[in-house]
Wavefront OBJ file of the C-alpha trace (Angstrom):
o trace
v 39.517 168.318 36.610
v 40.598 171.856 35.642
v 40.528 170.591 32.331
v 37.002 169.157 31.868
v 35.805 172.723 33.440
v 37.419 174.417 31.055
v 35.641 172.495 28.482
v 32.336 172.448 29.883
v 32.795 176.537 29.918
v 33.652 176.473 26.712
v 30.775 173.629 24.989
v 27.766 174.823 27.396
v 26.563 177.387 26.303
v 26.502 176.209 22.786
v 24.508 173.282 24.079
v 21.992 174.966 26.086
v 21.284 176.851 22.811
v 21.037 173.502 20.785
v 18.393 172.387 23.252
v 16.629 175.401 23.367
v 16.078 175.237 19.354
v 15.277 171.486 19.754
v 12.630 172.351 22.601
v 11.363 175.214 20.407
v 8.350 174.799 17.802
v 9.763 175.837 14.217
v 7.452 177.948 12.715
v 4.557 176.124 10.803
v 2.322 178.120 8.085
v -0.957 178.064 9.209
v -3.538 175.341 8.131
v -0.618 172.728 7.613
v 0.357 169.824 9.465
v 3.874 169.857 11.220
v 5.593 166.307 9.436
v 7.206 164.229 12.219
v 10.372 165.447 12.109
v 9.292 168.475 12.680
v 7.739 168.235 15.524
v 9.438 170.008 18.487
v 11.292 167.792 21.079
v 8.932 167.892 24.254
v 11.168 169.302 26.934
v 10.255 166.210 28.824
v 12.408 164.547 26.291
v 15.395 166.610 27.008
v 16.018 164.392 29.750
v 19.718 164.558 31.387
v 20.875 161.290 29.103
v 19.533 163.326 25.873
v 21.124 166.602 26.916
v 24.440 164.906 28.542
v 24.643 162.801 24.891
v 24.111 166.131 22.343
v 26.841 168.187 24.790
v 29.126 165.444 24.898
v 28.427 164.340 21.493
v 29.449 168.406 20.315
v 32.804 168.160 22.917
v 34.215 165.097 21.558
v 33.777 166.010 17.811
v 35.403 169.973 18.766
v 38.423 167.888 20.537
v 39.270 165.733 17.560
v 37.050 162.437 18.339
v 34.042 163.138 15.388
v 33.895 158.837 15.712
v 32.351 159.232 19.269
v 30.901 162.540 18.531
v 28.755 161.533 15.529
v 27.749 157.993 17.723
v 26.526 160.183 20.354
v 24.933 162.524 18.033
v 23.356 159.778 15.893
v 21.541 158.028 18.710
v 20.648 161.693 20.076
v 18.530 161.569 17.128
v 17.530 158.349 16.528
v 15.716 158.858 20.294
v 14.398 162.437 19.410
v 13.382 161.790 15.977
v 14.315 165.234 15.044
v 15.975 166.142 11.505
v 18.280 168.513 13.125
v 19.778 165.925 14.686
v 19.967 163.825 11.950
v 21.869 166.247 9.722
v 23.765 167.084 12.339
v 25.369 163.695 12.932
v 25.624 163.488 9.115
v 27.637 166.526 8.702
v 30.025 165.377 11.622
v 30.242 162.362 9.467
v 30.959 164.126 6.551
v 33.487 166.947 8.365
v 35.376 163.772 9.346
v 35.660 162.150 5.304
v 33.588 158.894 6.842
v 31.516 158.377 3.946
v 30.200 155.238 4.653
v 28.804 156.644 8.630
v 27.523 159.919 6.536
v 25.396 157.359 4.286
v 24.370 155.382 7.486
v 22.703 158.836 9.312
v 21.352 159.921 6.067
v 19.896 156.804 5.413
v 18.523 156.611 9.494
v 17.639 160.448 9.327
v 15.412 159.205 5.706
v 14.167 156.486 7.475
v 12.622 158.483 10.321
v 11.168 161.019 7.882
v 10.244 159.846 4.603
v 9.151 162.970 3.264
v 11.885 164.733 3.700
v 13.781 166.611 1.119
v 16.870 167.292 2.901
v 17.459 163.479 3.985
v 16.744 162.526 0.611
v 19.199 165.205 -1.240
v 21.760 164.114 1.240
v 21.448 160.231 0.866
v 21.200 160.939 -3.417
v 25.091 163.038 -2.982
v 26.703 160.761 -0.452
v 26.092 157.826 -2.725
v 27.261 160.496 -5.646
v 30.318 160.657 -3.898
v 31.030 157.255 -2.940
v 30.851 156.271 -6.558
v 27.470 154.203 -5.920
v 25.787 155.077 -9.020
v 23.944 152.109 -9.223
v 21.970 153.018 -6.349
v 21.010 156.412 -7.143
v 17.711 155.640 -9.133
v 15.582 154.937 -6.368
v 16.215 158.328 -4.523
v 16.373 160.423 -7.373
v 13.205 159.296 -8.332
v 11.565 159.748 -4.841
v 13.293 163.329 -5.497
v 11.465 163.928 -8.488
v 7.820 162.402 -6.894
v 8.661 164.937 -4.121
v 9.211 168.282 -6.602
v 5.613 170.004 -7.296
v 4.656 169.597 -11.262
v 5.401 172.963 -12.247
v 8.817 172.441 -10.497
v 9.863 169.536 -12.158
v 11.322 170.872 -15.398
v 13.561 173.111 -13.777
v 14.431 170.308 -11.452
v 15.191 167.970 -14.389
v 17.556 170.673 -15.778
v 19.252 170.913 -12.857
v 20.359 167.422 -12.662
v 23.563 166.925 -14.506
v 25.091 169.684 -12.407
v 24.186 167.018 -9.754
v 25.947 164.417 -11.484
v 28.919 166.342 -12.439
v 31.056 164.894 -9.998
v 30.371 161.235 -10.553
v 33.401 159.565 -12.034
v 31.461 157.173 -14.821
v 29.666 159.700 -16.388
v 28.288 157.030 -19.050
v 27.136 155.176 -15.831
v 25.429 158.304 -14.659
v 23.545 158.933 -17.890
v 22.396 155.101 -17.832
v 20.965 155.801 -14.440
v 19.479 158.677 -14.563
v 17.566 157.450 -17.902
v 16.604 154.252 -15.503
v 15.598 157.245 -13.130
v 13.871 159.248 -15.362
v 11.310 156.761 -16.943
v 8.264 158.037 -15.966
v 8.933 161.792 -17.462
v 10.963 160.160 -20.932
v 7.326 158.141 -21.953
v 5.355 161.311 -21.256
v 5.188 164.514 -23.793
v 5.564 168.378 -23.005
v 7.548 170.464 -20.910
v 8.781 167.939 -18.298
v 9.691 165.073 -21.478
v 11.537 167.559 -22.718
v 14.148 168.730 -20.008
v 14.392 164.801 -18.700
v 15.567 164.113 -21.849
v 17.832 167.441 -22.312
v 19.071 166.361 -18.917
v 19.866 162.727 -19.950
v 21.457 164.387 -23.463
v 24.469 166.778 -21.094
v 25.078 163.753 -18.996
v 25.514 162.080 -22.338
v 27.892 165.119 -23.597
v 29.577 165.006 -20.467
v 30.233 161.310 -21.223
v 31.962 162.151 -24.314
v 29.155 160.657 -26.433
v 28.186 163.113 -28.796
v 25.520 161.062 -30.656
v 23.954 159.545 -27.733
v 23.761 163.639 -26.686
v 22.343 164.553 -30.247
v 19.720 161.572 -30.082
v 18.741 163.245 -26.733
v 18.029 166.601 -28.326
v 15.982 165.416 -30.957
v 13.759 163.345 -29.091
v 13.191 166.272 -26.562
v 12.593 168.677 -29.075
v 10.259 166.017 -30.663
v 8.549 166.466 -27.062
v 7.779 169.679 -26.812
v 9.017 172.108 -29.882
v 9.102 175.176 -28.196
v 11.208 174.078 -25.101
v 14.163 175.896 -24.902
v 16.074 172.831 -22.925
v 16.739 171.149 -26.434
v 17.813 173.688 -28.235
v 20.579 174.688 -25.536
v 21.770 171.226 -25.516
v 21.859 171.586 -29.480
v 24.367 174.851 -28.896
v 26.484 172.960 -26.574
v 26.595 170.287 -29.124
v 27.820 172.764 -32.352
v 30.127 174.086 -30.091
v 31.855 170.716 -29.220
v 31.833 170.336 -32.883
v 28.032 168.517 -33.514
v 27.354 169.952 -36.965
v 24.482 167.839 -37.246
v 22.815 169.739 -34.297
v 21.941 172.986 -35.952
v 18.940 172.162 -37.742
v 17.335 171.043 -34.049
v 18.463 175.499 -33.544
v 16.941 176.644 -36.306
v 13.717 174.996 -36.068
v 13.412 176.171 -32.580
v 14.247 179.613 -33.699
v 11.149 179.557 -36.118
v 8.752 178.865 -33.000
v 9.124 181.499 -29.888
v 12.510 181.407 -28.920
v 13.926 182.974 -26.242
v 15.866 186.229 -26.879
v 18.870 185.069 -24.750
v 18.895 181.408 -26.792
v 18.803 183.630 -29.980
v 21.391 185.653 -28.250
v 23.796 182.792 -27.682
v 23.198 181.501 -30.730
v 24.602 184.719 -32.391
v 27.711 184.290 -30.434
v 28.461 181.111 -31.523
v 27.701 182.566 -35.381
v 30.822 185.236 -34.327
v 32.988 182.639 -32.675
v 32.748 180.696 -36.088
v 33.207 183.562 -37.991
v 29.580 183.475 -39.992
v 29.598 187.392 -39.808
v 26.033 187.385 -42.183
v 24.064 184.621 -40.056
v 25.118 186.272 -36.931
v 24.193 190.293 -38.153
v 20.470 188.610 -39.212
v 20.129 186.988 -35.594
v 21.715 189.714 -33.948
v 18.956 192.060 -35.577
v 16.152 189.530 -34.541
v 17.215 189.514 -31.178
v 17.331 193.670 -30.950
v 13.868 193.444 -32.446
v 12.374 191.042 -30.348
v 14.177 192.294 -27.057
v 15.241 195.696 -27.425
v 16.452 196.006 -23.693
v 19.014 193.135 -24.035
v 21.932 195.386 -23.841
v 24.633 192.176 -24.955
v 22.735 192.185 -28.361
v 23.621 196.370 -28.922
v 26.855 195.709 -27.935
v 27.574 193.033 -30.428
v 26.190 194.034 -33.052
v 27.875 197.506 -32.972
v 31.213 195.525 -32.726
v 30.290 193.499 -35.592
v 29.395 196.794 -37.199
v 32.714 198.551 -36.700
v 34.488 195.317 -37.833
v 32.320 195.905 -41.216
v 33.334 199.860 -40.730
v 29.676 200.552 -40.546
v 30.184 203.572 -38.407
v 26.922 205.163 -38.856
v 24.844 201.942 -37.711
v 27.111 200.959 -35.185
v 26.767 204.577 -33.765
v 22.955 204.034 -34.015
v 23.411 200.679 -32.076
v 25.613 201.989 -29.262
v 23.072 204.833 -28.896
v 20.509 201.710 -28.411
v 22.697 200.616 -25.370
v 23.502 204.287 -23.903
v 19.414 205.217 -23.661
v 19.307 201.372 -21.679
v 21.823 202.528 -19.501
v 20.572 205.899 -18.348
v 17.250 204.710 -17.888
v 18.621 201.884 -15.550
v 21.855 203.252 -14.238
v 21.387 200.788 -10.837
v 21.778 197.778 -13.671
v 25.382 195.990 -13.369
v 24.652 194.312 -16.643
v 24.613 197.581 -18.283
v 27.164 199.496 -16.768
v 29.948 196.762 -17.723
v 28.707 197.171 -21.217
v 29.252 201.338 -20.853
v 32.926 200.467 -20.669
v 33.035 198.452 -23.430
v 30.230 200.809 -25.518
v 32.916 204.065 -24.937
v 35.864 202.296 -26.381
v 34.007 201.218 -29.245
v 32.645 205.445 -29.576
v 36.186 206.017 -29.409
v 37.571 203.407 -31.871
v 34.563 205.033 -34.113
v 35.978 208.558 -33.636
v 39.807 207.700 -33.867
v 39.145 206.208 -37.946
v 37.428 209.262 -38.925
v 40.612 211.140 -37.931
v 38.476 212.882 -34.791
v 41.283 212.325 -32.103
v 39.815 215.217 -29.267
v 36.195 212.931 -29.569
v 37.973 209.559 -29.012
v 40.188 210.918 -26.178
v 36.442 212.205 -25.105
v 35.227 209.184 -24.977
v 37.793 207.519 -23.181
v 37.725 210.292 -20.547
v 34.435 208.539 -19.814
v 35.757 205.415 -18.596
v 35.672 205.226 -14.965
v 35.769 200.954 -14.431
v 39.582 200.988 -12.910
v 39.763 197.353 -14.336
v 39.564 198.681 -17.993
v 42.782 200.821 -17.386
v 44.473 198.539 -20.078
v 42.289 198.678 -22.992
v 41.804 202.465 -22.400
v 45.361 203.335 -22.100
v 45.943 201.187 -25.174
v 43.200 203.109 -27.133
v 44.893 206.559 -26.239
v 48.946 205.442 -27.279
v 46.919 204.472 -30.391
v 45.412 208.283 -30.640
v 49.233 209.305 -30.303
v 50.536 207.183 -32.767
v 47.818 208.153 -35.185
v 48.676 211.888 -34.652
v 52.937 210.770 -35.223
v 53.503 210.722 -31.646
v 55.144 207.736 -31.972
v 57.749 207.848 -28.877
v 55.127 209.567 -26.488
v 52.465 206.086 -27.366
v 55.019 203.687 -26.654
v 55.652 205.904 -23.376
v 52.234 205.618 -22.229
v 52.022 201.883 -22.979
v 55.589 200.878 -21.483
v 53.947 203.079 -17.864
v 51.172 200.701 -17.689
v 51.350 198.921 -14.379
v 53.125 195.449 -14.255
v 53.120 194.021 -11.633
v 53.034 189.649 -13.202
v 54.590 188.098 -16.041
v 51.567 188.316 -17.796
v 51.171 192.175 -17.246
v 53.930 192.735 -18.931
v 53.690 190.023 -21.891
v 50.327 192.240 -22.305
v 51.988 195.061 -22.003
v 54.816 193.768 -24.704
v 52.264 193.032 -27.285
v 50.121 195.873 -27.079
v 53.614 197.920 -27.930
v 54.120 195.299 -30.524
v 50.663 196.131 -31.934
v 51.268 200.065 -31.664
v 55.031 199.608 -33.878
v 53.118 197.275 -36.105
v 49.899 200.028 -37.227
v 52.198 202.527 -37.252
v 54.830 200.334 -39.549
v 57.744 200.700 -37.415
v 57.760 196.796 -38.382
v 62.089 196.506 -37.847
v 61.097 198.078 -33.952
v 58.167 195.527 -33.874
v 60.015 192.674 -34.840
v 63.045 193.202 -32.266
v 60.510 193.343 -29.300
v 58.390 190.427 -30.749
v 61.682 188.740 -30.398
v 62.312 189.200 -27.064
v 59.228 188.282 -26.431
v 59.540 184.545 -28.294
v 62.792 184.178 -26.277
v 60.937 184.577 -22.843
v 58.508 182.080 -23.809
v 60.087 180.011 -26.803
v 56.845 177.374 -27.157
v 54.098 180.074 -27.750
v 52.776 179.233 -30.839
v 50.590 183.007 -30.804
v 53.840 184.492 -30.029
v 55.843 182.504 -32.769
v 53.620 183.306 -35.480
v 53.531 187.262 -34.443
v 57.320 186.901 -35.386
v 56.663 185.118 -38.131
v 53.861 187.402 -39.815
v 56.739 190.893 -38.928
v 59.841 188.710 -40.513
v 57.427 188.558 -43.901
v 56.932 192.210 -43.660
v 60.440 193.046 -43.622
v 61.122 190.606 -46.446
v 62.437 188.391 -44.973
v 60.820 185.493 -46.382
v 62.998 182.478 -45.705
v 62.912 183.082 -41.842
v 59.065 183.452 -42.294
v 58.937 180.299 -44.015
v 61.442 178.774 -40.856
v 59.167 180.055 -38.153
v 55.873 178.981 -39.671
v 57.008 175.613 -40.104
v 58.298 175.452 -36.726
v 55.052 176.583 -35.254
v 53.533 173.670 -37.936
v 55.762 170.702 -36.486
v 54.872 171.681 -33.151
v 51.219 172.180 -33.382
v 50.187 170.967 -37.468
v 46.556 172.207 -36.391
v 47.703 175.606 -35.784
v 45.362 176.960 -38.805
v 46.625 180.380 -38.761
v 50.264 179.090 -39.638
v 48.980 176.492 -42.036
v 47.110 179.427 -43.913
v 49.960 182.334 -43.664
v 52.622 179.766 -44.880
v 50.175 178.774 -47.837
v 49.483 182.335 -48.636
v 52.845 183.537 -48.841
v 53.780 180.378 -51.242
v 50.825 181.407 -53.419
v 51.764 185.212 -53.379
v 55.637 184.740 -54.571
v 53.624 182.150 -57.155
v 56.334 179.272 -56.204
v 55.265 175.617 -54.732
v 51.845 176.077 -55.842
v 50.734 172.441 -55.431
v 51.959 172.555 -51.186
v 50.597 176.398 -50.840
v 46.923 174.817 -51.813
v 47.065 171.518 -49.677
v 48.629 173.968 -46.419
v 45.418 176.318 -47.116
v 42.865 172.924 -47.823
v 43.904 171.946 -44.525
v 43.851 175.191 -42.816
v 40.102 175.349 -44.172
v 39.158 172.119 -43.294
v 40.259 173.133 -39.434
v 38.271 176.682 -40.042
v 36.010 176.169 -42.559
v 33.906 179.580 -42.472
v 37.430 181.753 -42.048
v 36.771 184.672 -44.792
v 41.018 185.214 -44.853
v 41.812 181.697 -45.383
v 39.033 181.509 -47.801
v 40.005 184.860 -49.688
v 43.606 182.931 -49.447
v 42.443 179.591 -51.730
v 40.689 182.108 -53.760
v 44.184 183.672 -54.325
v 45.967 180.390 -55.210
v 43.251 179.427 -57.455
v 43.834 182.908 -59.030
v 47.562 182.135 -59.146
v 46.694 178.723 -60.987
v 44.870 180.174 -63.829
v 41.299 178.676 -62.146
v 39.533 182.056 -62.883
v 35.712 180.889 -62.158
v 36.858 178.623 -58.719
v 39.107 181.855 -57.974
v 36.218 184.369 -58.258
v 33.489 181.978 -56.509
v 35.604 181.443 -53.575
v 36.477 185.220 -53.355
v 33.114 186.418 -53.497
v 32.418 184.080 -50.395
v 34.967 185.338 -48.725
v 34.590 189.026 -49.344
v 30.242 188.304 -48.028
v 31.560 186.691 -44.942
v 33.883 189.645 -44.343
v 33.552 193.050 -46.526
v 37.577 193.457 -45.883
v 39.644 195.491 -48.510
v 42.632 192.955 -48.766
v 39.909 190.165 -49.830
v 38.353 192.976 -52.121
v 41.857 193.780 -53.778
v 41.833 190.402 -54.667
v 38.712 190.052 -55.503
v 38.611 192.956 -57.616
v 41.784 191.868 -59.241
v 40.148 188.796 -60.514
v 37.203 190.825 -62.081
v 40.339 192.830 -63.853
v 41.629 190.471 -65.192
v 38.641 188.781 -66.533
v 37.610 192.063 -67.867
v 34.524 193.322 -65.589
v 36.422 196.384 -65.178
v 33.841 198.443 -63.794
v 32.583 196.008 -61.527
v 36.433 195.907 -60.139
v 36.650 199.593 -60.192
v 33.318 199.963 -58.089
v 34.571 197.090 -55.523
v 38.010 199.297 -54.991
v 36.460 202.712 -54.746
v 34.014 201.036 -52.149
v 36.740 199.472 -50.239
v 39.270 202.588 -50.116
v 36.278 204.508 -48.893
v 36.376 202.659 -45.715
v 40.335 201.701 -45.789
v 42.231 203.600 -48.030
v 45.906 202.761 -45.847
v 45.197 198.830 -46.680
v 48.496 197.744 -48.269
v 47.518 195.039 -50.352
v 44.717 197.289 -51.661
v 46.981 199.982 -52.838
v 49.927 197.820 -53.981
v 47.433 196.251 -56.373
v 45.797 199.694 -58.001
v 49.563 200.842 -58.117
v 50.500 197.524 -60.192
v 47.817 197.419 -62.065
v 48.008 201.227 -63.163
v 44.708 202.213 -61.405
v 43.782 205.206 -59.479
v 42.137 205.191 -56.362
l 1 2 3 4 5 6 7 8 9 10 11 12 13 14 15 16 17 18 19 20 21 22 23 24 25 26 27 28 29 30 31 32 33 34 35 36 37 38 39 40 41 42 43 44 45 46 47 48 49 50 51 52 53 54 55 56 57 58 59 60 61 62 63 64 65 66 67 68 69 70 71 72 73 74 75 76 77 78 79 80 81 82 83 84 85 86 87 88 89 90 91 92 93 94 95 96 97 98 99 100 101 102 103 104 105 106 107 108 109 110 111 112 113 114 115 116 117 118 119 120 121 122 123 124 125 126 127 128 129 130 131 132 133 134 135 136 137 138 139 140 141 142 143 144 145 146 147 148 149 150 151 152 153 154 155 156 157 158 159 160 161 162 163 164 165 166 167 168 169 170 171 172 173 174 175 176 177 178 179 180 181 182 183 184 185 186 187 188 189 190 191 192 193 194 195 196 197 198 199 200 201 202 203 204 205 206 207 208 209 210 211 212 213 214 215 216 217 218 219 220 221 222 223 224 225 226 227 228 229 230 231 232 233 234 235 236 237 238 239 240 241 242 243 244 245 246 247 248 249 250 251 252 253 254 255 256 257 258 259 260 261 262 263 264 265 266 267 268 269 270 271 272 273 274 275 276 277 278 279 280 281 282 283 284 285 286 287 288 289 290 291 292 293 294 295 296 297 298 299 300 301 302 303 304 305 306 307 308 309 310 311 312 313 314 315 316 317 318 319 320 321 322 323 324 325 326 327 328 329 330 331 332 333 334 335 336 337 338 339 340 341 342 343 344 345 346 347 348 349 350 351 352 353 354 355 356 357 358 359 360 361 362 363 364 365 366 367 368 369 370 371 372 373 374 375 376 377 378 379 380 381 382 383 384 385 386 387 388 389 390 391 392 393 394 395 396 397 398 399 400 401 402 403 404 405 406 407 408 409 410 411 412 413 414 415 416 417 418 419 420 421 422 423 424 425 426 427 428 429 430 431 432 433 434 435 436 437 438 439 440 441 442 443 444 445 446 447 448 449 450 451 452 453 454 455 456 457 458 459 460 461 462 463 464 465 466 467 468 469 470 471 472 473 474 475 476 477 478 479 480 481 482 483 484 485 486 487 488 489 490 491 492 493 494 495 496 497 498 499 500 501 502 503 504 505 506 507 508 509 510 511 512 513 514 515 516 517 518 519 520 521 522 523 524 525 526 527 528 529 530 531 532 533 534 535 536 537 538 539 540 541 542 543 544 545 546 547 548 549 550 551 552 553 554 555 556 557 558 559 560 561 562 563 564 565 566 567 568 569 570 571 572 573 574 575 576 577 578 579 580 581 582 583 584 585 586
C-alpha cells in the first residue's frame, strides 16, 4: 500500500497538469476554425475512467511497463479525440523501440484528424524506419497537398534529408518519383526542386547518371533555379564531369552569390587557380559583403604572391568586420584574415608587422596556427633553436597534438634547410605510425634532398604498392626519374598516371612538361609548361619553363620569365640552380 502512495505522490501531480492542458482551449488565431483535434476536451469528458486511464497510463510506462502504458494512453485518445494524446501514445511507442504499435497510434491519431501535419510526418518516418518504402507515396503526397504553394519548393528540397535513413536508397528515389508526379509534369520553381530532390536521392543511390538526368531536366524546368545547379556541384564533386555545363549555364542567368561562391571552391579544390580568381571576382562584385569570397581570394592571391591585391582584398573583409563586429561569420574570418596580413608581412622581410598582426589574434582555438606563424618569424630572423622552442611548448595533450606538433617542426627544419634535422624527426614520426602514406612521402621528399636517391626511390614505391593512387608519389617518383634523365619511358607513364588521377595539378603538369623536355619533345615540352606555369605562376615551373625557351633560343622571353619569378621568389632552389647552370644572372 505504502508503495502505490508513493507512486501516486510521485505521478499526480504530473497528471493533474496533463488534464489541465487537455481541459484547456489552445490558443486559436482569430477568424479560424479550431480542426477537431483541436478542440479542447470538455471537462465533462475528463471523467474518472479518462483521468484514472492517462495517470495510470503515465505510471506504468515511468515503472518499466510502456506495453500497458501506451494501451492505456492509446484508448485515452481514441475516446478524447485529442492529438496530444495521440502523439503521446506514439512516442511511448516509440521510447519503447515498438515500431509496429508507433505505426498503429500514428495511423489512429491520422485517422481521427486528417488534416493534420504532425500525424502525417509521424506515420511518413515510422514507415521510413521500418523499411516500408513502398508505402510512403501516399503520405508523402498528402504531405505535399498539405504544404502552402509558395512552401512547396523548399519542402521538396528538404526531402532527401527525409529519406536519408532509408536503407534502399534506389527504392526511395523510385518512390518518391511515384510521389512526386504531380510537381515532375508541371514547369517552374516547384518542377524544378521535385526533380533536384529525386536527382540527391538518386546520388545517394550511387547512380550518378540517373542524378545527372535529374539535373538537367530540372534545370530544363526552370533555368534560374538554384536547386539544379547545386545538385550539378555535388555531382562534379563525386566526379560527374559531365555536370558542369548544367553550372555554367546557370551562372550566365542570376545566380546566387553563395552558388557562385561554392562553385569557386570547388575550382580551388581542383586546383583551376584561373577559373576560380574570375568567379571569385564575380562573386566580390556581385556581393561585396560575402566575407568567404575576400578571404579566398586574398589566399589565392598570396599563393600567386600578389601581395598588393591580396592586401586590397583583406582590407575588403576588415571594413565588413568593423561595420558588423556582432557577425560570427566575420569574426572567424578576422583570425584567418590576420595570419594571412602576417604571412604578407613575414615575405617582405617585415618581421615586427607580422608579429603585429599576430598579436591581434585573440580566438584561443587558433593558438596553433599563430604560434606556428611566429617560430616561422624566428627562423626567418636565424633563430633557429628559439622556433623549434616555441613549437615543441605548444600544448599536447592527444596523439594527434603532438603528430601536429611534429610536423609543424618538420616544416620549420625543412624552410629553414636544416633538411638532415628534418629528416631524423620525420622518421620518428613514420615509425609511430608506419602506414601513413602523408607521412611516408614527407620522408621520402627529405631523403631526395639529402641525396639520397635510392631510399627516395624505396619509400615512394612503398607508398605506391600500398596505395598505387597515391598521385603525389606517382608524380615525385616520375619527376625524380626524369630529373637524373634515367628510365625515361617509366618516369612518363608514373606522371601519365599521376595526371590522369589529378588532371588540372600545375606541378605534375610542369613535371610531364619536364620529361618531355628531357626527351628532346621541345614543342609538347613548352605547351605543357606554359599550362602549367597559367594554372600556377610558381618559379620552379617557370625555371623550367624558362629553360625550355633557352634552349630553343627565345632568350629574352626566358630572361623576362626568370627576372619575373625571382622578383617574387628569389630563395627557389630549382630557380637558382638553373641560372647558375646555365651561366645566367639573376
Amino acid at each position: 500500500m505504502l508503495h502505490i502512495l508513493r507512486i501516486l505522490a510521485t505521478f499526480l501531480p504530473g497528471a493533474l497538469v496533463a488534464s489541465a492542458c487537455l481541459a484547456a482551449p489552445p490558443q486559436t488565431p482569430q477568424h479560424q476554425t479550431a480542426a477537431p483535434g483541436d478542440r479542447p476536451i470538455a471537462s465533462a469528458l475528463l471523467d474518472a475512467t479518462l483521468f484514472y486511464e492517462i495517470l495510470l497510463g503515465e505510471i506504468v510506462t515511468r515503472e518499466g511497463d510502456p506495453g500497458t502504458g501506451y494501451a492505456l494512453v492509446l484508448e485515452a485518445a481514441r475516446r478524447s479525440n485529442d492529438e496530444r494524446l495521440f502523439q503521446r501514445a506514439t512516442d511511448i511507442a516509440l521510447q519503447a523501440r515498438a515500431g509496429d504499435q508507433a505505426l498503429a497510434a500514428a495511423q489512429a491519431w491520422k485517422q481521427a484528424t486528417p488534416q493534420s501535419t504532425d500525424a502525417n510526418r509521424y506515420v511518413l518516418q515510422i514507415l521510413i524506419a521500418l523499411n516500408r518504402i513502398d508505402d510512403i507515396p501516399t503520405p508523402l503526397r498528402e504531405m505535399l497537398d498539405q504544404t502552402p504553394g509558395a512552401e512547396k519548393p523548399g519542402m521538396l528540397l528538404a526531402l532527401p534529408q527525409l529519406l536519408r535513413r532509408a536503407p534502399d536508397k534506389a527504392q526511395a528515389a523510385r518512390m518518391l518519383e511515384k510521389a512526386l508526379n504531380t510537381e515532375l509534369r508541371a514547369e517552374g520553381a516547384a518542377a524544378a526542386a521535385a526533380w533536384t530532390a529525386i536527382g540527391r536521392m538518386r546520388l545517394q543511390a550511387q547512380d550518378a547518371t540517373g542524378a545527372l538526368d535529374a539535373a538537367r531536366r530540372g534545370q530544363a524546368s526552370q533555368a534560374q533555379a538554384d536547386g539544379p545547379a547545386v545538385l550539378a556541384l555535388e555531382l562534379m564533386e563525386n566526379g560527374t564531369a559531365d555536370a558542369e555545363p548544367l553550372l555554367t549555364a546557370y551562372l550566365r542567368q542570376r545566380p546566387s552569390p553563395e552558388v557562385r561562391m561554392a562553385y569557386a571552391r570547388l575550382l580551388l579544390e581542383q586546383q583551376r587557380y584561373p577559373e576560380a580568381r574570375s568567379q571569385l571576382k564575380a562573386v566580390t562584385t556581385e556581393k561585396p559583403d560575402l566575407p568567404q569570397a575576400w578571404l579566398a581570394q586574398a589566399a589565392l592571391q598570396v599563393q600567386d604572391q600578389q601581395y598588393e591585391a591580396a592586401e586590397a582584398s583583406l582590407g575588403e573583409l576588415l571594413r565588413l568586420a568593423k561595420s558588423s563586429p556582432d557577425n560570427e561569420t566575420l569574426r572567424a574570418s578576422l583570425t584567418q584574415a590576420y595570419l594571412l596580413h602576417a604571412q604578407i608581412a613575414e615575405k617582405r622581410g617585415d618581421y615586427a608587422a607580422a608579429e603585429q598582426w599576430l598579436q591581434r589574434i585573440e580566438d584561443g582555438k587558433e593558438l596553433f596556427s599563430a604560434q606556428t606563424r611566429r617560430a616561422s618569424l624566428l627562423a626567418r630572423q636565424g633563430k633557429l633553436k628559439e622556433a623549434r622552442a616555441l613549437l615543441q611548448s605548444l600544448p599536447a595533450e592527444t596523439d594527434e597534438a603532438r603528430r601536429m606538433n611534429q610536423q609543424a617542426e618538420v616544416q620549420l627544419l625543412r624552410d629553414a634547410r636544416a633538411y638532415r634535422e628534418a629528416y631524423t624527426l620525420q622518421g620518428k614520426l613514420v615509425k609511430a605510425t608506419p602506414d601513413d602514406d602523408d607521412l611516408e612521402y614527407e620522408l621520402a621528399m627529405l631523403a631526395d634532398k639529402l641525396g639520397r636517391h635510392d631510399e627516395m626511390e624505396r619509400l615512394l614505391r612503398k607508398v605506391i604498392a600500398r596505395n598505387p593512387n597515391y598521385h603525389h608519389a606517382l608524380n615525385a617518383l616520375g619527376y625524380s626519374l626524369a630529373d637524373r634523365g634515367v628510365q625515361l619511358e617509366e618516369a612518363r607513364l608514373l606522371i601519365e598516371r599521376a595526371l590522369s588521377l589529378a588532371p588540372n595539378d600545375p606541378f605534375i603538369t610542369d613535371s610531364l612538361g619536364w620529361i618531355e623536355y628531357r626527351m628532346g619533345n621541345m614543342p609538347q615540352a613548352r605547351q605543357l609548361l606554359e599550362r602549367a606555369y597559367r594554372l600556377r605562376p610558381d618559379a620552379e615551373i617557370a625555371a623550367h619553363l624558362g629553360e625550355v625557351l633557352w634552349v630553343l633560343g627565345e632568350k629574352e622571353a626566358a630572361r623576362k620569365l626568370w627576372k619575373e619569378s625571382a622578383r617574387l621568389n628569389a630563395d627557389n632552389e630549382v630557380l637558382r640552380e638553373t641560372l647558375k647552370r646555365l651561366g645566367v644572372k639573376p
